[in-house]
Every structure is written in C-alpha cells, then in structure tokens.
VONU-258638 format. One line per field, with one value per residue (C-alpha): z negated, x negated, y. Coordinates in steps of 0.25 Angstrom, whole numbers, padded with zeros to 4 digits. Example, Ala and Ser with C-alpha at 12.3 -4.5 7.8 and 13.67 -1.06 7.14 Angstrom:
Z (-0031	-0029)
X (-0049	-0055)
Y (-0018	-0004)
//
This chain:
Z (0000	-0004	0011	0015	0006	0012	0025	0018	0014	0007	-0008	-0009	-0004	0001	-0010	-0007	-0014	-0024	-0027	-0031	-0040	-0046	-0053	-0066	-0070	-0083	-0074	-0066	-0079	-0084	-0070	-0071	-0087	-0084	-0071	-0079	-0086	-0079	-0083	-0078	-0064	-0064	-0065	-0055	-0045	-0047	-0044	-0035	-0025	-0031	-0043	-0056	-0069	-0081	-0084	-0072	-0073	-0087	-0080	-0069	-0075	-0089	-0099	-0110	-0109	-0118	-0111	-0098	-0103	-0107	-0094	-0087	-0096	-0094	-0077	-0078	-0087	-0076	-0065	-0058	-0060	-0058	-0063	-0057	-0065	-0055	-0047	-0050	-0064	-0072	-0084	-0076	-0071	-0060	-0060	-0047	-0044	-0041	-0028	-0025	-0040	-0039	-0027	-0033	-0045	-0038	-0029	-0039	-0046	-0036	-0032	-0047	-0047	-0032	-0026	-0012	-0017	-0013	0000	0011	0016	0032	0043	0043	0029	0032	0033	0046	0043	0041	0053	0060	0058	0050	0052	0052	0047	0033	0030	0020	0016	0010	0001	-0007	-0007	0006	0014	0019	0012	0005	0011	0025	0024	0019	0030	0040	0031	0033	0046	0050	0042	0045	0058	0065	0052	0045	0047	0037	0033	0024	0020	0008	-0001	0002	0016	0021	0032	0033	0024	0037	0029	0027	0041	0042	0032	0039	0052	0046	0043	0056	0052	0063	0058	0071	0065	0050	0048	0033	0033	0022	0015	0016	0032	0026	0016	0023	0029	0026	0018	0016	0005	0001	-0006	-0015	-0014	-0020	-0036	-0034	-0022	-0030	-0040	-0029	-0020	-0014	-0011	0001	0005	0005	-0008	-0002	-0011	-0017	-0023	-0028	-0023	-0033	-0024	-0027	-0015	-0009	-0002	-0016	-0019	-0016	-0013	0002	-0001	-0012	-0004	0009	-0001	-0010	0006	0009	-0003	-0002	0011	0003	-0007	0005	0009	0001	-0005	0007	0011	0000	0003	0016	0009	0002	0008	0015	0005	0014	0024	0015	0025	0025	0032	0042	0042	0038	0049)
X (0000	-0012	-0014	-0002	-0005	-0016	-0011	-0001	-0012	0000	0005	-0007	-0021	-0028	-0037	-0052	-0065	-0065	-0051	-0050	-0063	-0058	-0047	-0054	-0054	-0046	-0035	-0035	-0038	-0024	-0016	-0018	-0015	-0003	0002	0001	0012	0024	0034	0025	0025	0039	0038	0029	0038	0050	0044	0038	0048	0061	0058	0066	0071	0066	0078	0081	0065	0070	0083	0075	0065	0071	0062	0068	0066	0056	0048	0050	0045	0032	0028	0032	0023	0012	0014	0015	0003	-0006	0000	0009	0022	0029	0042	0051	0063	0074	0082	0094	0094	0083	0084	0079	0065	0060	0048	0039	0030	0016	0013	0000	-0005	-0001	-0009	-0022	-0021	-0019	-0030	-0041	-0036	-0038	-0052	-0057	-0055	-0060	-0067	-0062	-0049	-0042	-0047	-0037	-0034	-0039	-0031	-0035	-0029	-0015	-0002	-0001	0012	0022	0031	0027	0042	0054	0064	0074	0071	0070	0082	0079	0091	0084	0094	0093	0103	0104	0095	0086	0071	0067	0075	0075	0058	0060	0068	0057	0046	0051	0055	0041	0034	0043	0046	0056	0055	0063	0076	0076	0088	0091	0104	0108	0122	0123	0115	0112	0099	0085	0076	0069	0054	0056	0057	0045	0038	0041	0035	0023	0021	0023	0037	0047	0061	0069	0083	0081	0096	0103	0113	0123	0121	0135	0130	0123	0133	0135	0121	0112	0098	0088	0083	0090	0081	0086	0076	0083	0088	0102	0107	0101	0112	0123	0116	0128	0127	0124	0125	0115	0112	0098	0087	0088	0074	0075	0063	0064	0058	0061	0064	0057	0067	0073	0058	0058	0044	0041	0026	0032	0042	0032	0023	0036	0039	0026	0027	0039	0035	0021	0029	0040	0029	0024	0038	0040	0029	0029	0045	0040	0030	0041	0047	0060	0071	0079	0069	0058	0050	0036	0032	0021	0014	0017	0013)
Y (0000	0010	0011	0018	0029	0034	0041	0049	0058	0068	0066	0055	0060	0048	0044	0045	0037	0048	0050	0035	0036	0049	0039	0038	0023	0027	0032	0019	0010	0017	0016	0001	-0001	0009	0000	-0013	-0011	-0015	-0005	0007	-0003	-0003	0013	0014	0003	0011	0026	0021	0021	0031	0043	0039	0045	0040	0033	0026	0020	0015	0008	0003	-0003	-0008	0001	0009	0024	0026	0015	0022	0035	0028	0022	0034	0043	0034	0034	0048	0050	0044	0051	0041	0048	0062	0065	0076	0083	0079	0093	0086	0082	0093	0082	0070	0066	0057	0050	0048	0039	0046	0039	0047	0045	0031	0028	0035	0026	0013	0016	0020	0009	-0002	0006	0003	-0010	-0012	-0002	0002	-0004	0009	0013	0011	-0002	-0007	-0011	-0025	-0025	-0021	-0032	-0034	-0042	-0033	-0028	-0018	-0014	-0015	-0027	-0014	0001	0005	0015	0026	0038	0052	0058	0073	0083	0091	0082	0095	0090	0079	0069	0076	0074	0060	0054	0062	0055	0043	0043	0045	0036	0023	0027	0016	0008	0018	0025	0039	0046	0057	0064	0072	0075	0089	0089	0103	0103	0099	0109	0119	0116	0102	0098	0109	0100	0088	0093	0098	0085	0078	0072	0072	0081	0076	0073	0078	0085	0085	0073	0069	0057	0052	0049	0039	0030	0015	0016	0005	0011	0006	0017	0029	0038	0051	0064	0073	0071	0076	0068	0054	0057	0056	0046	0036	0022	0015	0003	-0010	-0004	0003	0007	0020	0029	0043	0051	0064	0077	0090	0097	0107	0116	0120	0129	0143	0147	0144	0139	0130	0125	0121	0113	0106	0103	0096	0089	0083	0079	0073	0066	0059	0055	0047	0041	0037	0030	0022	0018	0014	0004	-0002	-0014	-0013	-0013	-0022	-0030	-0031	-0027	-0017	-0006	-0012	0002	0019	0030)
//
C-alpha cells in the first residue's frame, strides 16, 4: 500500500532518506507499543475510512467511554488524530485519522527494523493478478448541503482518478450551484469540470450505490436510505466557501482539494464493497 502514496505529492510529502531517520527511535518504539493494542487498532481501522464522534467510536467498537477517551488521547498524543468541532452541532467533535502522519510512522518504523524498508517499492514487485479493470464500476454518491464545494470537488477527484472504473456523483438537500472557485480549483489542478452542475439528492433515491459518503456535518444528519444498504462514511471538511478573506479562501480551497485527495485514494485502495475486487492500478 506504502507505494500509492508516494505520487500524491500534496497532504503527504514524499518522504525522503532523511525525513525517515529524523523519526527518532522513541517515537517509532511508541508508535508500535501504541498499535499493539487492539482497541487503538480498531480506532485507527475505523478512522481510517469515515470521521467519527467519540460516541459512535465507543458504540462501534464496544468500549466504555471513558476507555474511549483514553485511547484517543494517547492516538492524538503522538500525532495520529485530528479532531474538528462539527458546523453542524458546536457540541460534538469528529476525530480524523491523520493519514500523512500515519504514513511517516509506519515507514520510519519499518525502516528501523529494516533499512530500506520504506523506499518505494519496484515494478517487478507489484500484483500482476489483479484485473486491469472492474467486473463493474464502483459507484460513489457525495452528499453536503448545496452540492457547490466539497462534494462537487469530490466527485471531480474521483472521477479522475478511477477513471471508467468508477461512476462519481454528488448532489445536495438544498442544492443551489457549483461554487465559481472550486471549479477554478479544480482546473488549476488539471481535474476536468465538464458536467459539474448542483443536483438534488432526491434524484438519486432507488439508485443502487456502492458508497454514499456525507462532506458536510449537516446533511449527515438527514441522510436518506437507499437501497442495497450501500456503505455509508462521514468525511468532516469544513467548507471553504463559507470564509470571508479572498486569500484565506483560495488556500482553504487547495486544501480541501489536498485532503479529497487523499481520502479518496485510500477509498479507492479498499476493496469493492460489492465484487471484492481491487484496483489494479491509480493515475
């Protein structure tokens, strides 16, 4: 998996020689003691694809609060988590996984116990069994409130990076239009915008899914069923159009783009929820 992560080149910097040995061997002695314990495992397991309140981690996963607060403490102590007070509720919290950091600790740690361990795998070591496609495409649904942003970026993202593998979509509960510097974003990127337009996400009840992923804390609230029970994540990302300052606003942008990114290249490394099948390759 280390592989993939090294063309994203955004949230995560490729990790050089010296970026690994700058781990000191007491943070890499304390990322392994924390990961042996299989509650914190859990933790990281469940972050690692959807943002979760405190709460919903101790229902999940069967621990007690106070229990729960403990390991997240000691996951946040070394860098590992983030939390965000949600826009929806002030009084709840979401945790996120810190894939970057993540990343950086499992590579040093692997160095320290094998030199060289880290570096970027060759060709000749890649699966060459898995299909160079998808028995059929992996169907995502993006869902915030007016569909202009986030979940606008996020189905461009995705589209791009799964190519015909995929089939993107996003819509909203109160759809108004695609944000005018998120599609700018997007293009400074190199991410096509062709068809990005605000859609109501009463278009999409009876379609069979695959994912249906919430960006936006409000709309997970009042998320509606669909059927074939597809899986659901929350991806809690503030949004960007709601700052004031135009330079603030251009880099909240870029890093919302960053972040997608990321989130949704490790969902495409994940197996498809209903053929089980991997990804052969990411552009």
């Amino acid at each position: 998996m280390l592989n993939y992560y090294y063309d994203v080149g955004i949230a995560m910097e490729m990790l050089s020689r010296s970026d690994i040995e700058a781990m000191s061997s007491t943070e890499v002695a304390r990322f392994l003691r924390l990961l042996a314990d299989e509650s914190r495992q859990a933790i990281v397991r469940l972050l690692a694809l959807s943002d979760q309140r405190a709460g919903e981690i101790g229902a999940l996963i069967r621990l007690p609060p106070n229990a729960v607060s403990y390991h997240l403490k000691q996951l946040r102590a070394i860098g590992l988590l983030r939390d965000r007070r949600s826009s929806a509720d002030a009084r709840d919290v979401y945790y996120q996984l810190d894939v970057g950091r993540l990343h950086a600790l499992y590579s040093a740690a692997g160095d320290a116990l094998y030199p060289g361990m880290a570096a970027p795998l060759d060709q000749p070591h890649e699966q060459r069994d898995m299909p160079p496609s998808l028995s059929r495409p992996l169907r995502v649904l993006f869902l915030c409130t007016h569909n202009s942003a986030r979940s606008q970026m996020a189905e461009a993202i995705l589209r791009q990076m799964g190519g015909d593998r995929v089939e993107a979509f996003s819509a909203g509960s109160l759809p108004t239009e695609a944000h005018p510097e998120a599609l700018a974003t997007l293009r400074e990127a190199g991410i096509d915008t062709t068809g990005l337009d605000a859609k109501s996400m009463d278009r999409f009840i009876g379609e069979q899914l695959d994912y249906i992923i919430t960006v936006c804390d409000r709309v997970r609230d009042i998320c509606p069923s669909f059927p074939g029970d597809p899986a659901q994540a929350h991806w809690s990302i503030a949004d960007p159009a709601v700052i004031e300052d135009p330079e603030r606003r251009a880099k909240a942008f870029h890093e919302v783009l960053n972040e997608l990114r990321v989130r949704i290249r490790y969902l495409l490394l994940l197996p498809h929820p209903g053929t089980g099948e991997r990804f052969h390759s990411l552009d």
